[in-house]
C-alpha positions as CSV (number, residue, x, y, z in Angstrom):
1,X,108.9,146.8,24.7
2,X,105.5,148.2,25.9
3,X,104.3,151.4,24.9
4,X,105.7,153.4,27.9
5,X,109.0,152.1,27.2
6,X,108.7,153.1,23.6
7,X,107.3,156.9,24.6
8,X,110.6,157.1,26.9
9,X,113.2,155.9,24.5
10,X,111.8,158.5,21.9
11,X,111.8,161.1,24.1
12,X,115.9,160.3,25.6
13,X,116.8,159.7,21.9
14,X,115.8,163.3,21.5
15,X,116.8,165.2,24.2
16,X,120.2,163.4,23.7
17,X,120.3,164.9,20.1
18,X,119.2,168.0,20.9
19,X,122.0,168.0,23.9
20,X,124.8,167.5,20.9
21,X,123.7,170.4,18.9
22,X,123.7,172.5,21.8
23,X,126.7,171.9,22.2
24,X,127.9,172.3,18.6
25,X,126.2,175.3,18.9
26,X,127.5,176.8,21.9
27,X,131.0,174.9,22.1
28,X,132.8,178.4,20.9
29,X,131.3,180.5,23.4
30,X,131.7,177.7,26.3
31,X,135.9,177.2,25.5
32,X,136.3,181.7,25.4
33,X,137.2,181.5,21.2
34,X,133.4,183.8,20.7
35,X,132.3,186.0,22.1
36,X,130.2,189.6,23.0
37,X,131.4,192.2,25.4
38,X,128.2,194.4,26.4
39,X,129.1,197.5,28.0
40,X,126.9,200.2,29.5
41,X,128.8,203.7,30.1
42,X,127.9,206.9,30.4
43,X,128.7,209.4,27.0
44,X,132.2,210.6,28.2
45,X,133.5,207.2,28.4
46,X,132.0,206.3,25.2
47,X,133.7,209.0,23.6
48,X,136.9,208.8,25.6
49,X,138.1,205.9,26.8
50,X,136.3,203.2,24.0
51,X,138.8,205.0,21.9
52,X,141.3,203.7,23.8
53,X,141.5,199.9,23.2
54,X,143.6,198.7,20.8
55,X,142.6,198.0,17.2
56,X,145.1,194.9,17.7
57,X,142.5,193.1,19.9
58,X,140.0,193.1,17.5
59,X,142.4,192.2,14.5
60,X,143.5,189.3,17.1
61,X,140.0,188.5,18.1
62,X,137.8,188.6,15.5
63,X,135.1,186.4,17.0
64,X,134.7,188.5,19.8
65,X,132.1,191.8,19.2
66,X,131.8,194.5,21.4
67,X,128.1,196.3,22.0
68,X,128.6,199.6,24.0
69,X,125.4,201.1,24.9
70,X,125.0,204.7,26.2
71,X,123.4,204.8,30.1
72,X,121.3,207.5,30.6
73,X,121.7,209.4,34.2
């Protein structure tokens, strides 16, 4: 094998690894079973309607998070 062919082997060995432990990695997110919800909401629906959703979903879903972020008018 000449040294080009060696260079290029080495290199598709590792991006072929690196492809598997993406998607080890990222295999939860990719089938729905993880997840974050990012929300951006004014204060009254913070306070209001966040309230709201069930604590069931997140007793059912515990891989999914939920990051709600006050928008500032």
């Amino acid at each position: 094998m000449t040294p080009v062919g060696r260079t290029l082997l080495h290199n598709a060995s590792l991006v072929l690894q690196q492809t598997k432990c993406l998607r080890g990695g990222l295999g939860d997110y990719a089938s729905g079973f993880k997840g974050i919800v990012r929300l951006l909401c004014n204060i009254s629906t913070l306070s209001e309607r966040l309230r709201q959703i069930p604590s069931g979903f997140f007793a059912d879903h515990p891989a999914i998070s939920v990051d709600a972020r006050r928008a500032y008018q």
